[in-house]
Structures are given as structure tokens and as C-alpha cells.
PQR file with spaces between the fields and no chain letter, atoms N, CA, C, O and H, PARSE charges and radii, in Angstrom:
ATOM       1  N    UNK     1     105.889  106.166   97.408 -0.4000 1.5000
ATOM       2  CA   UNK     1     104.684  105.693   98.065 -0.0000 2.0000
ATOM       3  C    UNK     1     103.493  106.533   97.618  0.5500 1.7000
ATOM       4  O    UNK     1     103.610  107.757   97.548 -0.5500 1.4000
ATOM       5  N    UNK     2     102.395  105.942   97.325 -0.4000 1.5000
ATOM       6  CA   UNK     2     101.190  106.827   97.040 -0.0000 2.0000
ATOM       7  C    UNK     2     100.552  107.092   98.306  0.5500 1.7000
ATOM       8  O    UNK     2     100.740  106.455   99.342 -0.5500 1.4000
ATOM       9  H    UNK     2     102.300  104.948   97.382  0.4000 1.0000
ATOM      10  N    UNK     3      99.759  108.112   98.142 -0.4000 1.5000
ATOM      11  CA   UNK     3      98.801  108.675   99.495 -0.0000 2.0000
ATOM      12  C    UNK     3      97.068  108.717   99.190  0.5500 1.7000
ATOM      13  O    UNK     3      96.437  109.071   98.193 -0.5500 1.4000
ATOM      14  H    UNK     3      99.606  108.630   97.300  0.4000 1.0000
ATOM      15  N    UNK     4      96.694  108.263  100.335 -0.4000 1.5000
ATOM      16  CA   UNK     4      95.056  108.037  100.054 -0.0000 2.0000
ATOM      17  C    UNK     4      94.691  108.240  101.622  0.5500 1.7000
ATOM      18  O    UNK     4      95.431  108.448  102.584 -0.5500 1.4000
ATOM      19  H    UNK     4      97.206  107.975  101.144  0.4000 1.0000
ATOM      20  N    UNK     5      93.118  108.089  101.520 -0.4000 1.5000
ATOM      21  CA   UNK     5      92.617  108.176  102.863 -0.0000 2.0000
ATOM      22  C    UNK     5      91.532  106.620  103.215  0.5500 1.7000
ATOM      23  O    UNK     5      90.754  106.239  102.340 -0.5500 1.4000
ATOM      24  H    UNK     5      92.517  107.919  100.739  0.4000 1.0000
ATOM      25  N    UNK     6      91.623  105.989  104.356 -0.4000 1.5000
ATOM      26  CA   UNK     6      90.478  104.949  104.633 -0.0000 2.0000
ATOM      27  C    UNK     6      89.468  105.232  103.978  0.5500 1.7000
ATOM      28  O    UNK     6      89.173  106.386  104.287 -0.5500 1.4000
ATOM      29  H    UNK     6      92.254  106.299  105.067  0.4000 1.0000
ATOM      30  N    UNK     7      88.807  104.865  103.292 -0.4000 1.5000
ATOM      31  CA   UNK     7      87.212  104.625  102.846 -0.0000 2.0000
ATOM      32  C    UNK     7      86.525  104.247  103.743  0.5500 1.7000
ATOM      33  O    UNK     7      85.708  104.799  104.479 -0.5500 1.4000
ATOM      34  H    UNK     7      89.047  103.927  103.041  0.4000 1.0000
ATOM      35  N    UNK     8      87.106  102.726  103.592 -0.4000 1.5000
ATOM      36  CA   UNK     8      86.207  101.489  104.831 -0.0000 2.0000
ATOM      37  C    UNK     8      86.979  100.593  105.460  0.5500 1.7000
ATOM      38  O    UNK     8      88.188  100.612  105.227 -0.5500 1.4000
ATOM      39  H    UNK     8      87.770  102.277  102.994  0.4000 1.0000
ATOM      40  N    UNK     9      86.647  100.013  106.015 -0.4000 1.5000
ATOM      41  CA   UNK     9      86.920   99.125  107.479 -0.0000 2.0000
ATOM      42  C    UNK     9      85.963   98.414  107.590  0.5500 1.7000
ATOM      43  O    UNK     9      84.816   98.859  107.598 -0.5500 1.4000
ATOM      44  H    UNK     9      85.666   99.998  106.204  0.4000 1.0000
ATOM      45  N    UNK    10      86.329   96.863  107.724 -0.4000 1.5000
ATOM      46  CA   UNK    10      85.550   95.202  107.972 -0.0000 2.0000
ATOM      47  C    UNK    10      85.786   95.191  109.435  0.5500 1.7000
ATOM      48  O    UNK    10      86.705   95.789  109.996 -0.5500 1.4000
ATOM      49  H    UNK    10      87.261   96.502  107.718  0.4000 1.0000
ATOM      50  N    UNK    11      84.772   94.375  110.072 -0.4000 1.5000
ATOM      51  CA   UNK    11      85.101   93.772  111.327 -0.0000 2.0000
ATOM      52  C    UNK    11      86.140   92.182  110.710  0.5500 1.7000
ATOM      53  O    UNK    11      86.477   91.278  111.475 -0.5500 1.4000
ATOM      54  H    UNK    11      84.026   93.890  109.615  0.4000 1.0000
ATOM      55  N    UNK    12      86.352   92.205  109.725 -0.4000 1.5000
ATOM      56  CA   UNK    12      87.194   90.711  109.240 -0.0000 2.0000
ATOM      57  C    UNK    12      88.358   91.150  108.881  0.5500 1.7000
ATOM      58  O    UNK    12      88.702   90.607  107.831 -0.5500 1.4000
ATOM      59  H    UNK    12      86.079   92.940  109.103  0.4000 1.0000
ATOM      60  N    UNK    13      89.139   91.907  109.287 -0.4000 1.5000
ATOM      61  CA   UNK    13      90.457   92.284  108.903 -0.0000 2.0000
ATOM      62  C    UNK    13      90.970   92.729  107.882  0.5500 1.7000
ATOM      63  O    UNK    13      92.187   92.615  107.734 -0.5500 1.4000
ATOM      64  H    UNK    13      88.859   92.348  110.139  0.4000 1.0000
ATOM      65  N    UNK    14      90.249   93.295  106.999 -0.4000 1.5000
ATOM      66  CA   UNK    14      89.973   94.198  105.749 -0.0000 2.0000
ATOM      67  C    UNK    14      89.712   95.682  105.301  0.5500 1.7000
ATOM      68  O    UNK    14      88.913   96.306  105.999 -0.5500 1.4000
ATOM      69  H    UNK    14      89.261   93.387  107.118  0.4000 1.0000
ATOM      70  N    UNK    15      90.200   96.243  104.377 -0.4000 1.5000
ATOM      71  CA   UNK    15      89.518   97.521  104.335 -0.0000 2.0000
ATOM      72  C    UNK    15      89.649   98.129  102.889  0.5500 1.7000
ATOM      73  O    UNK    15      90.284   97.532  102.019 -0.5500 1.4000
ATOM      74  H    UNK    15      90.850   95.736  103.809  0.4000 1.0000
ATOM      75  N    UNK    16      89.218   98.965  102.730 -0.4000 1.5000
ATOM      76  CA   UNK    16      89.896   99.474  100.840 -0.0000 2.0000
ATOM      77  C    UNK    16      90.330  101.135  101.655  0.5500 1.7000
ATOM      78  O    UNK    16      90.095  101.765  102.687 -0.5500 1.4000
ATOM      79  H    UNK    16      88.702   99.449  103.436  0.4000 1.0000
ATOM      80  N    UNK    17      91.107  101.249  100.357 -0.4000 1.5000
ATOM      81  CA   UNK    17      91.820  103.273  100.726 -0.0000 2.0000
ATOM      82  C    UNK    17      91.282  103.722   99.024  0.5500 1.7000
ATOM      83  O    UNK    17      91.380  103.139   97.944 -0.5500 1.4000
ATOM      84  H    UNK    17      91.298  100.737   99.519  0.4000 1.0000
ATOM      85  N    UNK    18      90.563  105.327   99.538 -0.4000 1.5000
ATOM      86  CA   UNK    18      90.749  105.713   98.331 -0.0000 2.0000
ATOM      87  C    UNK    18      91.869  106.436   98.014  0.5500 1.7000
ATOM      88  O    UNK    18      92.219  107.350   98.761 -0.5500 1.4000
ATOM      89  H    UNK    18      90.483  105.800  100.416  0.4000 1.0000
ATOM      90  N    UNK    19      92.714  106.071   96.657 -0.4000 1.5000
ATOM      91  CA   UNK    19      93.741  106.855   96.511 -0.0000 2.0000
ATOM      92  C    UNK    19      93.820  107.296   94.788  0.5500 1.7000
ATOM      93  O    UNK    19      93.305  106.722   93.828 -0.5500 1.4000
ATOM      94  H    UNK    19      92.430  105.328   96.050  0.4000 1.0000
ATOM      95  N    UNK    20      94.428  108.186   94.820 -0.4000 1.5000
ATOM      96  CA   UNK    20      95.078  108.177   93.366 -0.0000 2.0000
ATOM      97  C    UNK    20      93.931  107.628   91.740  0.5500 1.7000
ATOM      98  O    UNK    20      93.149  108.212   90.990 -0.5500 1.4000
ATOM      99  H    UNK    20      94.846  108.653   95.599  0.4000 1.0000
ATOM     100  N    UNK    21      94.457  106.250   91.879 -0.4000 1.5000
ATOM     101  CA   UNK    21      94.457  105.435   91.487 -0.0000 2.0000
ATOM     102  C    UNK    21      92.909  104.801   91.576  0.5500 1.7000
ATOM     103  O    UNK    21      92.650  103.911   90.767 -0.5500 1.4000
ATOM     104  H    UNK    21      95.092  105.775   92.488  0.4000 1.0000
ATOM     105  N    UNK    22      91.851  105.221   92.534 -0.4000 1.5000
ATOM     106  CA   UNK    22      90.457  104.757   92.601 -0.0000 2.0000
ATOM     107  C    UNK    22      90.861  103.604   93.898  0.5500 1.7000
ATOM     108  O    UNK    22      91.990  103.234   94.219 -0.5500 1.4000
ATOM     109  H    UNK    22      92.062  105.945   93.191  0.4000 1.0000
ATOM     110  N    UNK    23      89.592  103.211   94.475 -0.4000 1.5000
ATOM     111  CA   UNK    23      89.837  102.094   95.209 -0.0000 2.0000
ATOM     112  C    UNK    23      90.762  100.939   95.131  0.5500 1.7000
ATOM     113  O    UNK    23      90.915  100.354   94.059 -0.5500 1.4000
ATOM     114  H    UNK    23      88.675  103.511   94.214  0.4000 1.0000
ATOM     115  N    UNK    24      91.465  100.530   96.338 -0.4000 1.5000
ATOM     116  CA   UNK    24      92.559  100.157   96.465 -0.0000 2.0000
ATOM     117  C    UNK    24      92.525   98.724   97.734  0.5500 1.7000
ATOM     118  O    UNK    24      92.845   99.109   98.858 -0.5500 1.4000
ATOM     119  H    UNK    24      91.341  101.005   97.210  0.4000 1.0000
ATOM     120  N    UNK    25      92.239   97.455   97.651 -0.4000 1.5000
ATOM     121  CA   UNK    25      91.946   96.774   98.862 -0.0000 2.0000
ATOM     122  C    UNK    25      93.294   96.560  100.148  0.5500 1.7000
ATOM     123  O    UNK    25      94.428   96.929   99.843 -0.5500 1.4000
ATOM     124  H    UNK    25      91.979   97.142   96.738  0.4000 1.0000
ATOM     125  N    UNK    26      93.147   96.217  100.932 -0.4000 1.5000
ATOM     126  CA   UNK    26      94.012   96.352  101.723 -0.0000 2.0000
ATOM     127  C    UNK    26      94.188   95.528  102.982  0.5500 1.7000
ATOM     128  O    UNK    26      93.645   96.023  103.969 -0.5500 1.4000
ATOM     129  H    UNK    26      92.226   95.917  101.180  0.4000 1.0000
ATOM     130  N    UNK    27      94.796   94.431  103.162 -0.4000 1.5000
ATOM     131  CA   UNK    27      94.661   93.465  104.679 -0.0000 2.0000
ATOM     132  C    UNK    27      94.801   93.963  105.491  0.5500 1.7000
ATOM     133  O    UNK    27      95.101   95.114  105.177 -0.5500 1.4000
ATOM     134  H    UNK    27      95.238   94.029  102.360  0.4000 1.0000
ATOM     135  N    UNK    28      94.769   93.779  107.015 -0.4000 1.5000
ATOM     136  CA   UNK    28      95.532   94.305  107.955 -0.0000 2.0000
ATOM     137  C    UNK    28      96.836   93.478  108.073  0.5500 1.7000
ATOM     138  O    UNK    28      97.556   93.928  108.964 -0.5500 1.4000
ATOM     139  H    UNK    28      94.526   92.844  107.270  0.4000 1.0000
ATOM     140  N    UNK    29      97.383   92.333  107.396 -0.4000 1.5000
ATOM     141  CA   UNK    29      98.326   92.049  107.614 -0.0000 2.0000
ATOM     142  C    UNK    29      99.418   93.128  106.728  0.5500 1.7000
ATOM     143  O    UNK    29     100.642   93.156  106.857 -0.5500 1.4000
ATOM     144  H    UNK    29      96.799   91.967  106.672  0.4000 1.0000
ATOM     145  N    UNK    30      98.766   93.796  106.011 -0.4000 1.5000
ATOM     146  CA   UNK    30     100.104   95.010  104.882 -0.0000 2.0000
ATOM     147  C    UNK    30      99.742   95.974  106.101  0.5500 1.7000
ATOM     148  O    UNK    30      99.972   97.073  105.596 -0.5500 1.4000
ATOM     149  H    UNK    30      97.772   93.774  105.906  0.4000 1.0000
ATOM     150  N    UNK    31      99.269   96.243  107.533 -0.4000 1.5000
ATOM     151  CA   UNK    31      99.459   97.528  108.072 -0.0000 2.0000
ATOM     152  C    UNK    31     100.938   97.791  108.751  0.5500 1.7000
ATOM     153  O    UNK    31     101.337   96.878  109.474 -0.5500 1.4000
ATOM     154  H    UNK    31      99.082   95.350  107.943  0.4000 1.0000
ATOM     155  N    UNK    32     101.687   98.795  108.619 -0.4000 1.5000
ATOM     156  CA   UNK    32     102.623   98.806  109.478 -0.0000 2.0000
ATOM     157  C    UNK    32     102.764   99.517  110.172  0.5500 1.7000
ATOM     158  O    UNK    32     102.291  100.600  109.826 -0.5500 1.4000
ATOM     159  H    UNK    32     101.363   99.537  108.032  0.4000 1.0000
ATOM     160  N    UNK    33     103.681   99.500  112.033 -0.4000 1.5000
ATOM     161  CA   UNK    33     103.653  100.262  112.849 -0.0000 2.0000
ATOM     162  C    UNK    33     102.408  100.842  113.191  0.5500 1.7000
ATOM     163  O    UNK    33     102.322  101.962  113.694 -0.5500 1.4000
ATOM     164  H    UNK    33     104.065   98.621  112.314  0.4000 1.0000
ATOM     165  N    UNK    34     101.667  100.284  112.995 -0.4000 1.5000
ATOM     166  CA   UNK    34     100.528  100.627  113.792 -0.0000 2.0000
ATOM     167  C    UNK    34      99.374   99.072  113.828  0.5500 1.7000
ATOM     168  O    UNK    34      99.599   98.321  112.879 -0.5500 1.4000
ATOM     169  H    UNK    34     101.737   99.374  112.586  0.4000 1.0000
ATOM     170  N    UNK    35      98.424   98.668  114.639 -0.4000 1.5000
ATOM     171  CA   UNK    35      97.289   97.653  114.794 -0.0000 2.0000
ATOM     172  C    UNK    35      96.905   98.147  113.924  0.5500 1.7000
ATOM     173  O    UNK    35      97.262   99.301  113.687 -0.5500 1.4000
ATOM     174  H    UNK    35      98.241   99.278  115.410  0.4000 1.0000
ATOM     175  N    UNK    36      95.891   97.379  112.969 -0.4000 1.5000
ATOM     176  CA   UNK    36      94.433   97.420  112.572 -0.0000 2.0000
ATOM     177  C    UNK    36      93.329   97.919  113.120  0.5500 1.7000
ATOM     178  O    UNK    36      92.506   98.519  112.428 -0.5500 1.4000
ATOM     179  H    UNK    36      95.601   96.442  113.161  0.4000 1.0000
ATOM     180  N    UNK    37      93.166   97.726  114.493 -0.4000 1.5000
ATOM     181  CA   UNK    37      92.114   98.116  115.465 -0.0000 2.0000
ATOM     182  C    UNK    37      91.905   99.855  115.867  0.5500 1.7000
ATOM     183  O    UNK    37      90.974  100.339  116.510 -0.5500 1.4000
ATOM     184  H    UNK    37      93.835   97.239  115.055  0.4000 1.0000
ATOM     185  N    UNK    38      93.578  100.877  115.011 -0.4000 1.5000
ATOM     186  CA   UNK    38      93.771  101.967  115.614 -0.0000 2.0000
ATOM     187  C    UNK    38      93.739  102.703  114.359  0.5500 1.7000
ATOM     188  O    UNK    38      94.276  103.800  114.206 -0.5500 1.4000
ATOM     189  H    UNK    38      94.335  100.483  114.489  0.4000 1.0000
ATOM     190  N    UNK    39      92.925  101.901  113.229 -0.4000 1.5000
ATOM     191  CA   UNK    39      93.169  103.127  111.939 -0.0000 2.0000
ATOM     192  C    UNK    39      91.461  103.282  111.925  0.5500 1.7000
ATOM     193  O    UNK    39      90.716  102.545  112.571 -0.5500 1.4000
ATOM     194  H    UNK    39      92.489  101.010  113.354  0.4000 1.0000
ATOM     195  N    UNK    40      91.154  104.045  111.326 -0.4000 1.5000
ATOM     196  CA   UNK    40      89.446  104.723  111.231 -0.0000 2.0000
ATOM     197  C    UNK    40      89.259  105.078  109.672  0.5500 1.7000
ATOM     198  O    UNK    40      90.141  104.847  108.845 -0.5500 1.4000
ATOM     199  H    UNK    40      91.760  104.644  110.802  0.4000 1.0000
ATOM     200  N    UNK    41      88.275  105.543  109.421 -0.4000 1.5000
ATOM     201  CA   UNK    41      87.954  105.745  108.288 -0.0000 2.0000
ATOM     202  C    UNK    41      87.820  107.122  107.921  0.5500 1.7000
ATOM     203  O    UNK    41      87.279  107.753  108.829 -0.5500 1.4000
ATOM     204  H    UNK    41      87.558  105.731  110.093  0.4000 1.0000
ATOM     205  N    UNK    42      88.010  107.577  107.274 -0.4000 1.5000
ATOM     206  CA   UNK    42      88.641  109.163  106.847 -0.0000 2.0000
ATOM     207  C    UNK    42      90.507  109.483  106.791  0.5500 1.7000
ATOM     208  O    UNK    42      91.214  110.370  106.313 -0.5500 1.4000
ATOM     209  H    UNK    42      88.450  107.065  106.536  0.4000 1.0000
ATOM     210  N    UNK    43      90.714  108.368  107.470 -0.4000 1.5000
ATOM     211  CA   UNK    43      92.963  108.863  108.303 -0.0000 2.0000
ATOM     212  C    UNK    43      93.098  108.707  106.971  0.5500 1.7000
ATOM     213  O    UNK    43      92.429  108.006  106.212 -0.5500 1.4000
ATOM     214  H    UNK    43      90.140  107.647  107.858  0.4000 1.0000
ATOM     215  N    UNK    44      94.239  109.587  106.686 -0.4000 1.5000
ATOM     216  CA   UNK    44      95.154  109.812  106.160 -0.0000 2.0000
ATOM     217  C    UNK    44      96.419  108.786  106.390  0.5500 1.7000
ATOM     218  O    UNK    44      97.128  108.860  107.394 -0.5500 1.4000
ATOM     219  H    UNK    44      94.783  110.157  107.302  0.4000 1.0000
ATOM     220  N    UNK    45      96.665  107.601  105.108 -0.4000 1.5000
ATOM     221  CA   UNK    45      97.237  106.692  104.599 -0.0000 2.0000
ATOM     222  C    UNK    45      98.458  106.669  103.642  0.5500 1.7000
ATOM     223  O    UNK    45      98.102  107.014  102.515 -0.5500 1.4000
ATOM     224  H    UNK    45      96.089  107.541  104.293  0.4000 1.0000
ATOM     225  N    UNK    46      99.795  106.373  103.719 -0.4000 1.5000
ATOM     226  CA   UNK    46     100.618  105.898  102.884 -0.0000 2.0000
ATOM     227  C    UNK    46     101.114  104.418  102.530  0.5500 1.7000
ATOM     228  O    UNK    46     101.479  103.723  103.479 -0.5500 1.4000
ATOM     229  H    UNK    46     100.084  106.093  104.635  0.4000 1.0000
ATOM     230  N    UNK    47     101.170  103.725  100.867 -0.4000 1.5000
ATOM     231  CA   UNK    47     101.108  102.777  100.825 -0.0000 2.0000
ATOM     232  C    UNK    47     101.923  102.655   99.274  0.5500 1.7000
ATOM     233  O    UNK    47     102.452  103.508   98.561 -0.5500 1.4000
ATOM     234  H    UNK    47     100.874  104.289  100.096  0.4000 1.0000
ATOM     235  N    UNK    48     101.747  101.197   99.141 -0.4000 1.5000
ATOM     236  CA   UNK    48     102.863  100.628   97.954 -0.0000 2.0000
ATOM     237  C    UNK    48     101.523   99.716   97.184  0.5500 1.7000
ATOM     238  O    UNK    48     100.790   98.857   97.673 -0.5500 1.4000
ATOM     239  H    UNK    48     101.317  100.505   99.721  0.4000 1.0000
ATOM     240  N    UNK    49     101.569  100.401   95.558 -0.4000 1.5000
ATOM     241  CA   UNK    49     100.867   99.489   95.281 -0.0000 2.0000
ATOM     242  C    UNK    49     101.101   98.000   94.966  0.5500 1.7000
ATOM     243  O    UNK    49     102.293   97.730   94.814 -0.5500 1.4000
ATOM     244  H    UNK    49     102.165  101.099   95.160  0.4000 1.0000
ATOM     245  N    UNK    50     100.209   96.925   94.825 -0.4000 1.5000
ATOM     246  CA   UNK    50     100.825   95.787   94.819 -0.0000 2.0000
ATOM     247  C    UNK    50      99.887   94.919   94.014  0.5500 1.7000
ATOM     248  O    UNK    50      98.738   95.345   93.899 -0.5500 1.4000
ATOM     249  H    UNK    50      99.241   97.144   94.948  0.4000 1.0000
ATOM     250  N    UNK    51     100.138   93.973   93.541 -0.4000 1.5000
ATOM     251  CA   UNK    51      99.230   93.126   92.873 -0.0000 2.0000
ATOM     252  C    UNK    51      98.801   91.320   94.056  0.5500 1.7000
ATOM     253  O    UNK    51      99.648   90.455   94.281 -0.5500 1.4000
ATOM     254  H    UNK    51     101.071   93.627   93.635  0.4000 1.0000
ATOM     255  N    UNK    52      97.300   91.275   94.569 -0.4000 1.5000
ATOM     256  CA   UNK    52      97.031   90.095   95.059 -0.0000 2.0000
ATOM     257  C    UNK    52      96.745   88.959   93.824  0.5500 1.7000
ATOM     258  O    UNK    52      96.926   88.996   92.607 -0.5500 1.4000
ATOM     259  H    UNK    52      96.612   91.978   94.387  0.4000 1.0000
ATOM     260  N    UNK    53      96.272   88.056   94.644 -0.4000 1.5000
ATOM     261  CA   UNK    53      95.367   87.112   93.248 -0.0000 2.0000
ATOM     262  C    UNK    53      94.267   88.047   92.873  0.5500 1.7000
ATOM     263  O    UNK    53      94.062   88.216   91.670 -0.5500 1.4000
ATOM     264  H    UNK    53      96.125   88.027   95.633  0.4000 1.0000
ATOM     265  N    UNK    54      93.652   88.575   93.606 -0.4000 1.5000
ATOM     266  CA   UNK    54      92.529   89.652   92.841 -0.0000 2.0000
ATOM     267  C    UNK    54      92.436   90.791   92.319  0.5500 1.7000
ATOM     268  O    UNK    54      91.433   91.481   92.498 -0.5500 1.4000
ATOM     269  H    UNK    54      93.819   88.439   94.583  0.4000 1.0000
ATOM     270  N    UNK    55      93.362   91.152   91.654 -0.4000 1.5000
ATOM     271  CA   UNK    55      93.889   92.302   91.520 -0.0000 2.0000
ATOM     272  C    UNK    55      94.954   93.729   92.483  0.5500 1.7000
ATOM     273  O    UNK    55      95.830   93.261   93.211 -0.5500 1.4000
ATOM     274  H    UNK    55      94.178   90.592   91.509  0.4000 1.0000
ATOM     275  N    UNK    56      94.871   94.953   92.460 -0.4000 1.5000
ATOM     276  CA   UNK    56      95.697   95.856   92.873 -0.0000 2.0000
ATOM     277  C    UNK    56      95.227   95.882   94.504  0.5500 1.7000
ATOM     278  O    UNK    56      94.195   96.305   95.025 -0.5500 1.4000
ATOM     279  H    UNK    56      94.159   95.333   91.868  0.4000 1.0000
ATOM     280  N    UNK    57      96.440   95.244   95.081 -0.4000 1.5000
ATOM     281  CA   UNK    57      96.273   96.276   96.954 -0.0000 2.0000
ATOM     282  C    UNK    57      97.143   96.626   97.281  0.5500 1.7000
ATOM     283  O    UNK    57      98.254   96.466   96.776 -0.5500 1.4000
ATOM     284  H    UNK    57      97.278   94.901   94.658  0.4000 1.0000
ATOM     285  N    UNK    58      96.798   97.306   98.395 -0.4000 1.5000
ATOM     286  CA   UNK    58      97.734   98.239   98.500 -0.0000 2.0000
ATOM     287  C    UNK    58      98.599   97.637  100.089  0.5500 1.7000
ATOM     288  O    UNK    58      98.003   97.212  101.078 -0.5500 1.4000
ATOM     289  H    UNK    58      95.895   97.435   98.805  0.4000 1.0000
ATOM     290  N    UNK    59     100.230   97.775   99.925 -0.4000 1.5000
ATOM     291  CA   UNK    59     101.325   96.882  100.797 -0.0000 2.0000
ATOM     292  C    UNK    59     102.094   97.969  101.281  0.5500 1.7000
ATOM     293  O    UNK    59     102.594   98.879  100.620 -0.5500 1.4000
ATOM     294  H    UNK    59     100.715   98.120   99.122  0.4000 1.0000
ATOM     295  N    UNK    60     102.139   97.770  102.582 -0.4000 1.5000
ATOM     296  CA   UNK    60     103.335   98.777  103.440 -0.0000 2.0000
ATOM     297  C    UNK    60     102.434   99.620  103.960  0.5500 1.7000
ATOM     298  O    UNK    60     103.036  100.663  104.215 -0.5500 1.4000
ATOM     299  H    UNK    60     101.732   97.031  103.119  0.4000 1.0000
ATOM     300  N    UNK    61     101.308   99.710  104.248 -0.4000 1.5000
ATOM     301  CA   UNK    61     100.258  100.313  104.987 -0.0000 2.0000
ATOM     302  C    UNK    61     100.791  101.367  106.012  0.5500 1.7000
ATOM     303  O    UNK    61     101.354  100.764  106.926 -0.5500 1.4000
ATOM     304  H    UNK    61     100.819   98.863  104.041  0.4000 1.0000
ATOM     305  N    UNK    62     100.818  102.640  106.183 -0.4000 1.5000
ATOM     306  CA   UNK    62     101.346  103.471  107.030 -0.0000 2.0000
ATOM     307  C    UNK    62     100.529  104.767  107.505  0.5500 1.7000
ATOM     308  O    UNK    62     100.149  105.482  106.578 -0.5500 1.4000
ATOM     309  H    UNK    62     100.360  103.130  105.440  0.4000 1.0000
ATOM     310  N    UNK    63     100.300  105.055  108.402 -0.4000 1.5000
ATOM     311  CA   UNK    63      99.471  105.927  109.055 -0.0000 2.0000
ATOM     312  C    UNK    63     100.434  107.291  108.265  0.5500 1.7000
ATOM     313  O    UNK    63     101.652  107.228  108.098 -0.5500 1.4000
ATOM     314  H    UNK    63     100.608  104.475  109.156  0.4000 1.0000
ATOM     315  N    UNK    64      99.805  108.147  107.969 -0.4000 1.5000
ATOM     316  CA   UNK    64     100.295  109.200  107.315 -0.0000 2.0000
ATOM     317  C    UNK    64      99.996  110.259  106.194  0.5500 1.7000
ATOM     318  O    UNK    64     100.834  111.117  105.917 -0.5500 1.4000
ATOM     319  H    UNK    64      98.816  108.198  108.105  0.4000 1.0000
């Protein structure tokens, strides 16, 4: 799993992490064990990279 931290946060269920790798987009449907509504911007993130139709996001979303 790679490690990054929130960048940003949408009120539309969206967000990017910076990690590694440079910006990284991210749904709240890839968050796990935890809501969308309870991550912030700065937390400390673990994730799987993944390919959407628009390129690299990041899947398996984990507070950490």
C-alpha cells in the first residue's frame, strides 16, 4: 500500500491525496472503515493505486 496525506476535500464526494507518486484522485466510495464526512485534510492516508477512466486513483482508502 502507498502512504500520502489529504490535500483536498469536495463537498461532492471527492478528494485527491498527495502521495509518492504526485496527486492522486480519490471517491469516497474507495474509503474504507471509516465515512467520508470523518477524513480532513492534512490525515494521514493509506491506499492502492488504481487506474479510473481518467487516469490513476487511488482504491482501498484507509485512515492511516
Amino acid at each position: 500500500m502507498s502512504q500520502g496525506t489529504i490535500k483536498k476535500l469536495t463537498d461532492k464526494g471527492f478528494g485527491f491525496i498527495q502521495g509518492d507518486s504526485g496527486d492522486i484522485f480519490f471517491h469516497s466510495s474507495a474509503v474504507e472503515g471509516a465515512g467520508f464526512d470523518s477524513l480532513y485534510e492534512g490525515q494521514a492516508v493509506q491506499y492502492n493505486e488504481g487506474m479510473g477512466p481518467k487516469g490513476k486513483r487511488a482504491e482501498n482508502v484507509r485512515i492511516g
